[in-house]
C-alpha positions as CSV (number, residue, x, y, z in Angstrom):
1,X,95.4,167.3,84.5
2,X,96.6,170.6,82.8
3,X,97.8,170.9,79.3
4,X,100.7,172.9,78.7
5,X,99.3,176.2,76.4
6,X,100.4,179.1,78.0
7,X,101.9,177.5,81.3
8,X,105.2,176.4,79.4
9,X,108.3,177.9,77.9
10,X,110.3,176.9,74.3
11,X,113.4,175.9,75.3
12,X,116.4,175.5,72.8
13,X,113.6,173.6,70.5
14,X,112.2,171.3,73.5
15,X,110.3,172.9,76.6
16,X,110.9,173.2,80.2
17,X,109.4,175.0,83.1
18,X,111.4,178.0,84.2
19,X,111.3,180.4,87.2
20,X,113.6,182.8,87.1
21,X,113.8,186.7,87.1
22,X,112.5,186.9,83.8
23,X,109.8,183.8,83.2
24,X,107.7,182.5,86.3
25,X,105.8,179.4,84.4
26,X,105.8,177.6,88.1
27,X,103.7,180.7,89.3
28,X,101.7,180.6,86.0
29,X,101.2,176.6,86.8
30,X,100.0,176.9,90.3
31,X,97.8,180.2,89.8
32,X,95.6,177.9,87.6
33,X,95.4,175.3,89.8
34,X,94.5,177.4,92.3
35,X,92.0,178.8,89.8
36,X,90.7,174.8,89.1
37,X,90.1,174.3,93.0
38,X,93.7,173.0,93.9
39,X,94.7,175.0,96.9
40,X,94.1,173.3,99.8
41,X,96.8,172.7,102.3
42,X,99.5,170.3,101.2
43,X,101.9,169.8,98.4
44,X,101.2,169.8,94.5
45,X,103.3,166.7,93.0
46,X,103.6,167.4,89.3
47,X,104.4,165.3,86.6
48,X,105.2,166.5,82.8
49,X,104.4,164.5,79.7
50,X,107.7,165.9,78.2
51,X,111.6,166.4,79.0
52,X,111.3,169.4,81.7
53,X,114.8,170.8,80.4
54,X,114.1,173.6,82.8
55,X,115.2,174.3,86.7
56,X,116.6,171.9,88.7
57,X,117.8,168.5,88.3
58,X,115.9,165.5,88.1
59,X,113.6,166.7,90.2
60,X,112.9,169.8,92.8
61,X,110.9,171.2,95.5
62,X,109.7,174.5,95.9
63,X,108.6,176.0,99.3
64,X,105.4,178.2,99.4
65,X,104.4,178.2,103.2
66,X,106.0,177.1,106.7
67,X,106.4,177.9,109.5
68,X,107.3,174.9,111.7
69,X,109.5,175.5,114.5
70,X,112.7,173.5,115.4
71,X,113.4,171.9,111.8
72,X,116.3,174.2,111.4
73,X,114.9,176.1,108.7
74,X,113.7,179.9,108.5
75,X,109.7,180.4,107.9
76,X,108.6,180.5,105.0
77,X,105.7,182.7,103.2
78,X,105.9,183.4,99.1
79,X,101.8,181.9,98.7
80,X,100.9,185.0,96.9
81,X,104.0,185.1,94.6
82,X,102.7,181.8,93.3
83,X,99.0,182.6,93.2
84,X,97.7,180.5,96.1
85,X,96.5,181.1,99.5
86,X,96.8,177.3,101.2
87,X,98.9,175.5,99.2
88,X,102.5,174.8,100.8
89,X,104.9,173.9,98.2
90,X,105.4,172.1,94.8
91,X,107.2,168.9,93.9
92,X,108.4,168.7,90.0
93,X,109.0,165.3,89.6
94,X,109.3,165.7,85.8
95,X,108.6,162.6,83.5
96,X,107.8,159.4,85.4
97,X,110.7,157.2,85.3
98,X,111.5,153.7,86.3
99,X,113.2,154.4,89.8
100,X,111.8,157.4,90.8
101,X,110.5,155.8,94.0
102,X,113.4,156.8,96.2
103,X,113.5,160.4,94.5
104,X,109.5,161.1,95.1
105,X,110.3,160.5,98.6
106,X,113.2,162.4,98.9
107,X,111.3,165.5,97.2
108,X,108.7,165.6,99.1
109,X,110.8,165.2,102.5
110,X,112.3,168.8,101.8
111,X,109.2,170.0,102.9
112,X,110.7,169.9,106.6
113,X,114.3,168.4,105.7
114,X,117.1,168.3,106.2
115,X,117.9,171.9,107.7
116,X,118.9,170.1,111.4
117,X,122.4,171.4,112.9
118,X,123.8,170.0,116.7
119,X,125.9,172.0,119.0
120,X,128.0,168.8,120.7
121,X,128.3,167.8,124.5
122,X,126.5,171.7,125.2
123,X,129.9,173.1,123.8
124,X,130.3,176.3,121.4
125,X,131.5,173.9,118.8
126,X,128.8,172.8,116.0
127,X,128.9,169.9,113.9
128,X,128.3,170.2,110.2
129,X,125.5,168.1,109.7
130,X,124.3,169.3,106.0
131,X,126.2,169.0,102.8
132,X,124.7,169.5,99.3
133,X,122.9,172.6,98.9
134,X,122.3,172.9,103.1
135,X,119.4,171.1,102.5
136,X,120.5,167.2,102.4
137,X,122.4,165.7,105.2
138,X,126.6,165.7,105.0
139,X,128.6,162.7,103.4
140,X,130.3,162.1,106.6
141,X,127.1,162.1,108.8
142,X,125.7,158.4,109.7
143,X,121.7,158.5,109.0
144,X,121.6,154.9,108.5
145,X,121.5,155.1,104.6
146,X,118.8,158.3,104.7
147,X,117.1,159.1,101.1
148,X,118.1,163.0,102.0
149,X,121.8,162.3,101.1
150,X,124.2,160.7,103.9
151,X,125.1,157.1,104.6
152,X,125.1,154.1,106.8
153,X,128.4,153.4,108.6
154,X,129.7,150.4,110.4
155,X,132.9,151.4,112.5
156,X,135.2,148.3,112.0
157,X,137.7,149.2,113.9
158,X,138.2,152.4,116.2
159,X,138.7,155.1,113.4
160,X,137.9,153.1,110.3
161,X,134.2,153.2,108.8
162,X,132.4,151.0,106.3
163,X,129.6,152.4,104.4
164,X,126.8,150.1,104.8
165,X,123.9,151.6,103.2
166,X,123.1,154.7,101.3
167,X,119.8,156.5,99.8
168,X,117.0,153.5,101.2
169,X,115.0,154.8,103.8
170,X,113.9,157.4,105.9
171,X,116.4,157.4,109.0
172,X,115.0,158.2,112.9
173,X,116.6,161.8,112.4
174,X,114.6,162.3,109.2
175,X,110.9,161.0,111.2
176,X,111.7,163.4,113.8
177,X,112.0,166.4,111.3
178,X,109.0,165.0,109.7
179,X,107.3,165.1,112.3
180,X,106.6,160.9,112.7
181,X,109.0,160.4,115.8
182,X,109.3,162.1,119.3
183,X,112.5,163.3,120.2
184,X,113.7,160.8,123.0
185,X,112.4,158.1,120.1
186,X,115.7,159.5,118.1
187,X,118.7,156.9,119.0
188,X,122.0,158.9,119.0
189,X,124.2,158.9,115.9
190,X,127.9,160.3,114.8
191,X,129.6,162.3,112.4
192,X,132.9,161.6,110.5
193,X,135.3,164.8,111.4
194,X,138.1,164.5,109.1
195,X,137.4,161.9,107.2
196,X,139.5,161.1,104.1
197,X,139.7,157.6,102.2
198,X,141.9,155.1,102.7
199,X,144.3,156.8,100.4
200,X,144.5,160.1,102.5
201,X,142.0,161.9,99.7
202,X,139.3,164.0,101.6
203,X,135.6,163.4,101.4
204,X,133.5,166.3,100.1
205,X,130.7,167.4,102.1
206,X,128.4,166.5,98.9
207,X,130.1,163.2,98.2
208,X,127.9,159.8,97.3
209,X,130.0,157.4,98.2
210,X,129.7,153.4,97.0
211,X,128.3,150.6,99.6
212,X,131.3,149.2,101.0
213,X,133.6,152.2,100.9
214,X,135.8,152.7,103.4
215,X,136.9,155.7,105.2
216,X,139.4,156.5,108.0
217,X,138.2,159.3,110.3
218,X,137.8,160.8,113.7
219,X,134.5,159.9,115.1
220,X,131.7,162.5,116.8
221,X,129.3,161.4,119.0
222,X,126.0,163.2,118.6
223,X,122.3,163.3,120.6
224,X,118.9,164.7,119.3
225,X,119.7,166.5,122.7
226,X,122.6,168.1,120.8
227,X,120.3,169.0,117.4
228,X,117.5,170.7,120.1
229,X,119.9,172.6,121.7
230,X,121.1,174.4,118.9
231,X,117.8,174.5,116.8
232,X,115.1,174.1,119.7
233,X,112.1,171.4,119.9
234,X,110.1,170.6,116.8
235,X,106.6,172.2,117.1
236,X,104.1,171.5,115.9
237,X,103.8,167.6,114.5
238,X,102.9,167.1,111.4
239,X,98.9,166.6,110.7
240,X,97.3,164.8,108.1
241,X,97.9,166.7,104.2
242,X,96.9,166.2,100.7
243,X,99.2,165.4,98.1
244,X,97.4,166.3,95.0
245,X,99.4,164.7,91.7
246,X,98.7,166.3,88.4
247,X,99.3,166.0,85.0
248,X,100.8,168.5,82.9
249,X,100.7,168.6,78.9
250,X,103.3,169.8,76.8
251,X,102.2,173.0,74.6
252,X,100.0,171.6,71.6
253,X,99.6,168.1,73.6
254,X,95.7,167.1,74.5
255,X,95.2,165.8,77.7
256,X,93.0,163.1,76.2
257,X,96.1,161.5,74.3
258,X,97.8,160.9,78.2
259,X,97.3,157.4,79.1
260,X,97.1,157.8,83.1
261,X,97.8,154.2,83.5
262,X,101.4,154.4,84.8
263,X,100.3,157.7,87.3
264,X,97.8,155.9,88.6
265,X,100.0,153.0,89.1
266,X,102.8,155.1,91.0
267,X,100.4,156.8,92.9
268,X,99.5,153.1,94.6
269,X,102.7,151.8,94.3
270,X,103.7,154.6,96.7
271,X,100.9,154.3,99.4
272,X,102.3,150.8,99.9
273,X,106.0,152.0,99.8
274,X,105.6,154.7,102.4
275,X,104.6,152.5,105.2
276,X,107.9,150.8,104.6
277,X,110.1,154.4,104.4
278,X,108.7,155.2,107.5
279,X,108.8,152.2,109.5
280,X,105.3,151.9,110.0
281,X,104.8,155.8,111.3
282,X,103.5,157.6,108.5
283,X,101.0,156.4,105.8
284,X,100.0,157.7,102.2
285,X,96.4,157.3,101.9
286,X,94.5,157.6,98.5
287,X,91.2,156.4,99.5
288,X,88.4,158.5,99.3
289,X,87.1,156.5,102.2
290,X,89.4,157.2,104.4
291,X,92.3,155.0,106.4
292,X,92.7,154.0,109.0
293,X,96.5,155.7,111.1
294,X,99.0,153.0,111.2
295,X,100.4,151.7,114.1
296,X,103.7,153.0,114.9
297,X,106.9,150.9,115.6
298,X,108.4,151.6,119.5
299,X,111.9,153.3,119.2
300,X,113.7,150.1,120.1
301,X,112.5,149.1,116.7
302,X,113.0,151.8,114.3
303,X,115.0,150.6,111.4
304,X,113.6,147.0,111.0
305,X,112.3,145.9,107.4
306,X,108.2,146.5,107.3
307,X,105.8,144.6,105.3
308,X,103.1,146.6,103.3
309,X,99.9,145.6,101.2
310,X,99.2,147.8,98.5
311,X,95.8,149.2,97.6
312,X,94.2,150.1,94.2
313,X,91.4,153.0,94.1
314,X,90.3,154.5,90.9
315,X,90.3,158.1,91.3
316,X,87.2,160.1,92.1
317,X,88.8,163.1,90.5
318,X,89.8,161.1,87.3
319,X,93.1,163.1,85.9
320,X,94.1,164.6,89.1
321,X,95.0,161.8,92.0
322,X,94.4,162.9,95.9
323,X,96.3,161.3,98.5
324,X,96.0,162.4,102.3
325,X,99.1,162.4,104.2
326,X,98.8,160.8,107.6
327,X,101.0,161.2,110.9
328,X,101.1,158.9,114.1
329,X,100.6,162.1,116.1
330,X,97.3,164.7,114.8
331,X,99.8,168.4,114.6
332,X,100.2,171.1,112.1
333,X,102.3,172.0,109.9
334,X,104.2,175.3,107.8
335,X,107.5,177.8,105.8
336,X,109.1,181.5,104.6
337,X,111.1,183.2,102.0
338,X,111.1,186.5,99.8
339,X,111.7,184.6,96.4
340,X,111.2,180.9,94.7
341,X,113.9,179.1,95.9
342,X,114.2,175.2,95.2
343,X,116.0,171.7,96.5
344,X,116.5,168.8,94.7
């Protein structure tokens, strides 16, 4: 837990954490975690006792280090900018809220997603697969209601599709950029060229469009053959990381006044959850015992509703929460950039 004195900026009479040209408090915030013992490989989830009325939306992650191959994305290296030599990015989750499940697993997705582009049938011709910010996946692209943005379509009729789900899981495409599926386990998908509503109004690339919508359109077959020939094969996997969740103070605020009750909470809550999410692939574990991998679903049954149990640990560390990220598969894992750039 951190309090806020020093690591937080006044902002129009509330306070918010900014990175900009002019105020780095992000830098200032990870610097001292590094300084507390902090940076070790993996991903600093933050939480703020106040309204963050600084960057981003709701919530954002920053990049510090990777350099995986094959995600679509550039490497990434801006560690020393932010005062840390093995930590490999930030989520700012902001105050804990009462659905903030599905946005805690979007953030810390954009650690490898969603960057993927396909070149179709081995043609010239790409298909736009990202929308929002080129880091969420298109309106129009069917990732079977992914949390990175995109929907679930059902094609009722040749040219007319029916939005079926939207912002509830992590899709196949998404485990394979995680790193928690194998290429050939990645079933082929589509894309929606042209697509406008049923009242001829087109469909921005950003668009989040209601369950049961329906749009008319030309469909696109696609392959994770297509996605690997225009971005070439994941590698490495993703190995086992820490997620380190911390607690930060407004300016003034003690951190013995913070009742840690609901952290705690979420931080189990979402060890149970993420077994779901991933159908059975990836695991969060917060014991300080260890856990044991899960067992992974085969590809004909990726998708399918998975039952979790959830687990309660008190924390060894008492106000800052450790949970080790597991993969299926034991890989590595990395990013690089010359300034602070964030996706929410």
């Amino acid at each position: 837990m951190l309090e806020g004195d020093g690591l937080v900026s006044g902002i129009d009479d509330a306070y918010g954490i900014r990175f900009d040209d002019e105020v780095d408090d992000l830098a200032r915030i990870t610097a001292r975690l590094a300084d507390e013992g902090a940076d070790g490989e993996g991903v600093i989830v933050l939480f703020t006792t106040f309204d963050d009325l600084g960057a981003g939306g709701p919530a954002y992650y920053v990049p510090f280090f990777d350099d995986v191959a094959g995600t679509g994305d550039d490497d990434v290296d801006q560690r020393a900018a932010f005062g840390v030599e093995r930590l490999e990015g930030i989520v700012n989750m902001k105050q804990l809220g009462d659905e903030d499940e599905a946005l805690f697993f979007h953030e810390i997705a954009h650690r490898h997603l969603a960057h993927l582009e396909a070149t179709v049938g081995g043609s010239t011709a790409a298909v736009t697969m990202l929308g929002r910010q080129r880091a969420h996946w298109h309106a129009l692209l069917h990732t079977d209601g992914s949390v990175l943005g995109g929907h679930g379509f059902v094609e009722s009729r040749p040219g007319r599709f029916v939005v079926q789900s939207r912002n509830e899981r992590y899709a196949p495409l998404d485990l394979y950029g995680l790193g928690l599926a194998d290429a050939d386990e990645v079933p082929p998908f589509f894309f929606v060229a042209d697509a406008t509503t049923e009242d001829g109004a087109a469909i921005p690339a950003e668009a989040q469009l209601a369950v049961g919508t329906a749009i008319l359109g030309r469909r696109i077959d696609v392959t994770i053959e297509d996605v690997v020939a225009r971005v070439g094969p994941r590698d490495p996997g993703v190995a086992e990381r820490a997620l380190r969740y911390v607690v930060l103070t407004a300016p003034g605020e003690a951190a013995a006044s913070v009742d840690l009750a609901p952290y705690e909470a979420f931080r189990v809550a979402m060890d149970a959850a993420y077994v779901a999410y991933t159908d059975g692939r990836g695991s969060l574990c917060s014991r300080f015992d260890g856990c044991a991998p899960p067992t992974k679903l085969p590809a004909d049954e990726m998708g399918c509703s998975c039952s979790s149990t959830r687990r309660s640990r008190q924390s060894a560390w008492g106000w800052v929460f450790v949970a080790l990220l597991w993969s299926a598969r034991g890989r590595t894992h990395r990013r690089a950039d010359a300034r602070p750039r964030s996706t929410n």
